[in-house]
C-alpha positions as CSV (number, residue, x, y, z in Angstrom):
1,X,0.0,0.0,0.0
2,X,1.2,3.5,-0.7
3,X,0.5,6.3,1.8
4,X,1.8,9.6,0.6
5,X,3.0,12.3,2.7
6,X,1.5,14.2,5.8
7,X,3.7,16.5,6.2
8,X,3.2,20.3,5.7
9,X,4.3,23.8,5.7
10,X,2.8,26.1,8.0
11,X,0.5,28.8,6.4
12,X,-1.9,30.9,8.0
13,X,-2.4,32.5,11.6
14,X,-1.1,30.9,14.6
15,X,-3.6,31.4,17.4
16,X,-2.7,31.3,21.1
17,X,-4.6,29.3,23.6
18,X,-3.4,27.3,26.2
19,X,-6.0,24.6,28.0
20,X,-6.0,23.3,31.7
21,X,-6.9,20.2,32.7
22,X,-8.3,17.1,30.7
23,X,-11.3,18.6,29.4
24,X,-13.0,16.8,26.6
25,X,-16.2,17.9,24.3
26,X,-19.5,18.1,25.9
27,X,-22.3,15.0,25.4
28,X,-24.5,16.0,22.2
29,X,-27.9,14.0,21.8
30,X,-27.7,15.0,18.2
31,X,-25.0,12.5,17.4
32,X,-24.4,8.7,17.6
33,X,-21.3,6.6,18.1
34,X,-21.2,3.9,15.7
35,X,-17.0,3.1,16.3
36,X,-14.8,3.4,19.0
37,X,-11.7,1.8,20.6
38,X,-11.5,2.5,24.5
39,X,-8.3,0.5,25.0
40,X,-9.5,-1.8,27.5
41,X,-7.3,-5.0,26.9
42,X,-4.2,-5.1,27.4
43,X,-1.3,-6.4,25.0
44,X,-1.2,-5.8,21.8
45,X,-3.4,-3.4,19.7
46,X,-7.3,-5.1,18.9
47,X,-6.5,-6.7,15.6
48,X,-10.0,-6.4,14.6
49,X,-9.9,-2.6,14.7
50,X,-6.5,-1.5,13.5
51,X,-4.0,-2.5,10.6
52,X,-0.2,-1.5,10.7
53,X,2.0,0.0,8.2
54,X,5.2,-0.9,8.6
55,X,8.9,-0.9,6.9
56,X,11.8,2.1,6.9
57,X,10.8,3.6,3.5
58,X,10.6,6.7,4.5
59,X,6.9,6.9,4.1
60,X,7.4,9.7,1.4
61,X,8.7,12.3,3.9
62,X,12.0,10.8,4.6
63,X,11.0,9.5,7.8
64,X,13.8,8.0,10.1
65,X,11.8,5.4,12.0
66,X,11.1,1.8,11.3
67,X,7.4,0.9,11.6
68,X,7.2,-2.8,12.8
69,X,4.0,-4.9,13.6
70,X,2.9,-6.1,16.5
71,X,5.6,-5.3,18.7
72,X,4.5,-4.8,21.9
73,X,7.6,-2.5,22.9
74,X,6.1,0.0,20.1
75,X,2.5,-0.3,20.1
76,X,0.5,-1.7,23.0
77,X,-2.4,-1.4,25.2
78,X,-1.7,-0.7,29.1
79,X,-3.5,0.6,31.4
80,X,-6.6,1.6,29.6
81,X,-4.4,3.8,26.9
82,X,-2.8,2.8,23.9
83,X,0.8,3.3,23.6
84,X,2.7,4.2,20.4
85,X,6.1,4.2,21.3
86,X,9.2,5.2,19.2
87,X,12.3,3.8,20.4
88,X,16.2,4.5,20.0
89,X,17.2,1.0,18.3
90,X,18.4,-0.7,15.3
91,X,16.0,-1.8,12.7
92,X,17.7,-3.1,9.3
93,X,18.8,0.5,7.7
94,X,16.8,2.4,10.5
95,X,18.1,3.8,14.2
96,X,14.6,4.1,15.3
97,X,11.5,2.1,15.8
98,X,7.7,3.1,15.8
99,X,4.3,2.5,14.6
100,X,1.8,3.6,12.7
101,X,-1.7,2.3,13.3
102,X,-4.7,2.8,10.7
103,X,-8.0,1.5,10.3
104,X,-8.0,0.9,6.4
105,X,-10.1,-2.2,5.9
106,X,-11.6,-2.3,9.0
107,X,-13.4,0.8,9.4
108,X,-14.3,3.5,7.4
109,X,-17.1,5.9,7.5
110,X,-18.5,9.5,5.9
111,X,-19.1,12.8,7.4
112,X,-19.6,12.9,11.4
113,X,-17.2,13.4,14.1
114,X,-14.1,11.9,15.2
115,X,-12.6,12.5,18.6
116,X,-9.2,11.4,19.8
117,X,-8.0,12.3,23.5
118,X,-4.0,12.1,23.6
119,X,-1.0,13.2,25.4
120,X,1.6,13.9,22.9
121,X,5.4,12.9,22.9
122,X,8.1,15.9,23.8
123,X,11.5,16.3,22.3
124,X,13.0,17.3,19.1
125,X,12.4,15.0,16.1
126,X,9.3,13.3,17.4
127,X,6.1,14.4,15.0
128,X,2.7,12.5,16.4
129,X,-0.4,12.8,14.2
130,X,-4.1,12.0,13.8
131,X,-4.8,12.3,10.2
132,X,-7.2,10.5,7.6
133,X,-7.0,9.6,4.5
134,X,-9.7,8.1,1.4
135,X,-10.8,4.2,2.2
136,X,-10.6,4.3,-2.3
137,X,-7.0,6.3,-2.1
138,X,-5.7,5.9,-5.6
139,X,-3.7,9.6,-6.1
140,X,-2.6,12.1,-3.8
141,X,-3.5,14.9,-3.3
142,X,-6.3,14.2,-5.6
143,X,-8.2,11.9,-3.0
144,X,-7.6,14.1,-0.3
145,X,-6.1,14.1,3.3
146,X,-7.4,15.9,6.6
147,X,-4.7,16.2,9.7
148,X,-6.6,16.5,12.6
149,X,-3.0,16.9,14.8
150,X,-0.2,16.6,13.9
151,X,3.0,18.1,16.2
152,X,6.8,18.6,15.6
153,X,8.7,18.6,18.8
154,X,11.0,21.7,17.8
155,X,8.0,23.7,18.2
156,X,7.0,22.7,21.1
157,X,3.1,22.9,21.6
158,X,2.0,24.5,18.7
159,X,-0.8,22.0,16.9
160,X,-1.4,22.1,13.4
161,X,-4.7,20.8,11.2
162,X,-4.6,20.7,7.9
163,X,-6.4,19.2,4.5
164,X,-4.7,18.2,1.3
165,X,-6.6,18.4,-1.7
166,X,-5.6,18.3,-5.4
167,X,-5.9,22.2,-5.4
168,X,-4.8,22.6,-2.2
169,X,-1.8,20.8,-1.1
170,X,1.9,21.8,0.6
171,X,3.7,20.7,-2.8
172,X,1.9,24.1,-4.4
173,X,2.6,25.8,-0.9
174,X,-1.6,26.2,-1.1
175,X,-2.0,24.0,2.2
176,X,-5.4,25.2,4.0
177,X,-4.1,25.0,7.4
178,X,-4.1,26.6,10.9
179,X,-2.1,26.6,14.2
180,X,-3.2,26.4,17.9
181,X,-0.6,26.7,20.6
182,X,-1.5,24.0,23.9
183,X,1.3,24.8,26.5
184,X,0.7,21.8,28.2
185,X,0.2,18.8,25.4
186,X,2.8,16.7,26.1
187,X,2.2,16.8,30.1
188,X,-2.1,16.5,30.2
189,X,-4.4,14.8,27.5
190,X,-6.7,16.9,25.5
191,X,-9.6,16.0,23.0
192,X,-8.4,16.3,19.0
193,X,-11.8,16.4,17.6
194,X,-12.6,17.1,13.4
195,X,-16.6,17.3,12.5
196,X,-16.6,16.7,9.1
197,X,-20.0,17.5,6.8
198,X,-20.3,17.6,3.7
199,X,-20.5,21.6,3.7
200,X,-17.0,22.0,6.0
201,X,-14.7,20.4,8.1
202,X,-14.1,22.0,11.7
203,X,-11.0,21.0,14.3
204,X,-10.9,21.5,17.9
205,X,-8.7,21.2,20.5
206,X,-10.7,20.0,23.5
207,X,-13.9,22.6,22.9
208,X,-11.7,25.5,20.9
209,X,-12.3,25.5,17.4
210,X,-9.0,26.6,15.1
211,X,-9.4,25.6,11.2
212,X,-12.5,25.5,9.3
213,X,-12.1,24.3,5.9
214,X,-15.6,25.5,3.6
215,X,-17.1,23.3,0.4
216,X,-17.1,26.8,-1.6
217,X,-15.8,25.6,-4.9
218,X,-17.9,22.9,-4.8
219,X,-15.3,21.2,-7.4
220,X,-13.6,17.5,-7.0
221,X,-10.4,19.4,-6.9
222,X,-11.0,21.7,-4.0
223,X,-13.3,19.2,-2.3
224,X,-12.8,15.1,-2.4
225,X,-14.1,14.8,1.0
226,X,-17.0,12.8,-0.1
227,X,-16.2,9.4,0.2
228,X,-15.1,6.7,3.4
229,X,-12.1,7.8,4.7
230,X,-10.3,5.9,7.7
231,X,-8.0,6.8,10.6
232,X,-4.1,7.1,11.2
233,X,-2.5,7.1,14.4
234,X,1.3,7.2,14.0
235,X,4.7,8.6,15.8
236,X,7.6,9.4,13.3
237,X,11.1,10.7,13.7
238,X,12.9,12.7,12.2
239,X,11.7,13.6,8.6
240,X,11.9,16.9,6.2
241,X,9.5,18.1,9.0
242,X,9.7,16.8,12.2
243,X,13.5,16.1,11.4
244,X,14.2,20.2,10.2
245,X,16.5,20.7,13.2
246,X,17.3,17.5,13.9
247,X,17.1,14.6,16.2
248,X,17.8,14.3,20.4
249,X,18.7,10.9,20.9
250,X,18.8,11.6,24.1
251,X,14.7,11.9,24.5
252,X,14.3,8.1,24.2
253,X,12.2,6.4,24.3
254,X,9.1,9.1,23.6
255,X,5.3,8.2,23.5
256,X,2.5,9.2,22.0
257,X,-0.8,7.9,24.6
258,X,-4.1,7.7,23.6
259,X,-7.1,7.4,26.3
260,X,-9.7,6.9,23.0
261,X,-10.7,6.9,19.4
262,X,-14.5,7.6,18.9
263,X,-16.6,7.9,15.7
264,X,-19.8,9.8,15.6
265,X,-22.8,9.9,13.0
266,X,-24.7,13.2,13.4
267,X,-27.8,13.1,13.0
């Protein structure tokens, strides 16, 4: 399978807002879960849920990790979280291990609302994300890509959402993206939520909104985000991105903790 890259340049305002506490989105009777993962057993990741991709090809952003497959030492289930985990250690041509988790073929679903509460690695050259990407991928950026999260440890707590479309995409330099700073991601968790609709797509940080993406154009080009897409959890090193100024290998190991994934249909 070929994945194609996530990573961006930033473009657009940066807002400032830093969240106490683990706050996550209020109950809303309008909407119904129909998938979730609340990391209840331990071991490794529910194989009925989640896929892996794995392998040290870079992934199209010249990534330094090696993704491997159910290794429990880089992705596991303990104490009611999920644990992606990237590690200092050889791996064929690679210095680093990882993951990179994704429902493709499991689960995929249309417009609604997907929430993720995390706590996010620290330390330069780490670069966790929640992204999506089309069930039907067959070109990038033509298919499309939302990032819901996605952090680089040299700039410490600033959060970036983004979408990739064939119009829009960071290989023009025509990213739609935005930036919310959260002093405190890598010490609490917070909710990474994206309601997606088929008018707009909206990102929060627990209940602060800070991108909006609009279906103005109403063209396949500007808007592919009507179709199944599916869900990425990963943890990379290093990279064009996350690697800019380099890796600490003295942060090791770093992880990336998730408390749930949840999937909403709105009614």
């Amino acid at each position: 399978m070929k994945l194609q890259p996530v990573i961006h340049l930033v473009i657009g305002g940066i807002f400032l807002f830093s969240i106490a506490g683990c706050a996550s989105t209020r109950p809303d009777k309008n909407r119904k879960l129909i998938w979730s993962d609340e990391f209840k057993d331990k071991g490794l990741p529910d194989a009925s849920k989640w896929n892996y991709d794995t392998g040290g090809s870079g992934f199209g952003n010249e990534e330094a990790q090696f993704y491997t497959k159910d290794h429990l030492e880089n992705a596991r289930v303990e104490n009611g979280k999920l644990i992606i985990e990237a590690r200092k250690e050889n791996r064929e041509d690679k210095k680093y291990t990882s993951a990179r988790l994704l429902t493709k073929g499991k689960f995929s679903f249309q417009y609604g609302t997907v929430e993720v509460r995390a706590k996010l690695p620290k330390g330069r050259g780490t670069w966790p994300a929640i992204w999506m990407m089309s069930e039907d991928m067959k070109k990038w950026p033509d298919d499309g890509e939302l990032d819901i999260m996605e952090h680089v440890g040299y700039h410490q707590g600033y959060i970036h959402a983004s979408v990739h479309t064939k119009k829009y995409n960071h290989i023009m330099q025509t990213q739609k993206t935005d930036t919310l700073f959260v002093k405190d991601a890598s010490e609490k968790f917070h909710v990474y939520k994206a309601d997606w609709s088929p008018e707009k797509i909206e990102v929060y940080v627990d209940d602060k909104k800070f991108f909006t993406y609009e279906n103005r154009e109403k063209t396949p080009g500007a808007w592919p985000f009507d179709k199944p897409y599916f869900i990425i959890l990963n943890l990379a090193i290093g990279g064009f991105w996350g690697g800019k100024e380099g890796i600490d290998d003295t942060i090791f190991p770093q992880r990336f903790e998730i408390d749930y994934v949840r999937v909403y249909q709105n009614k």
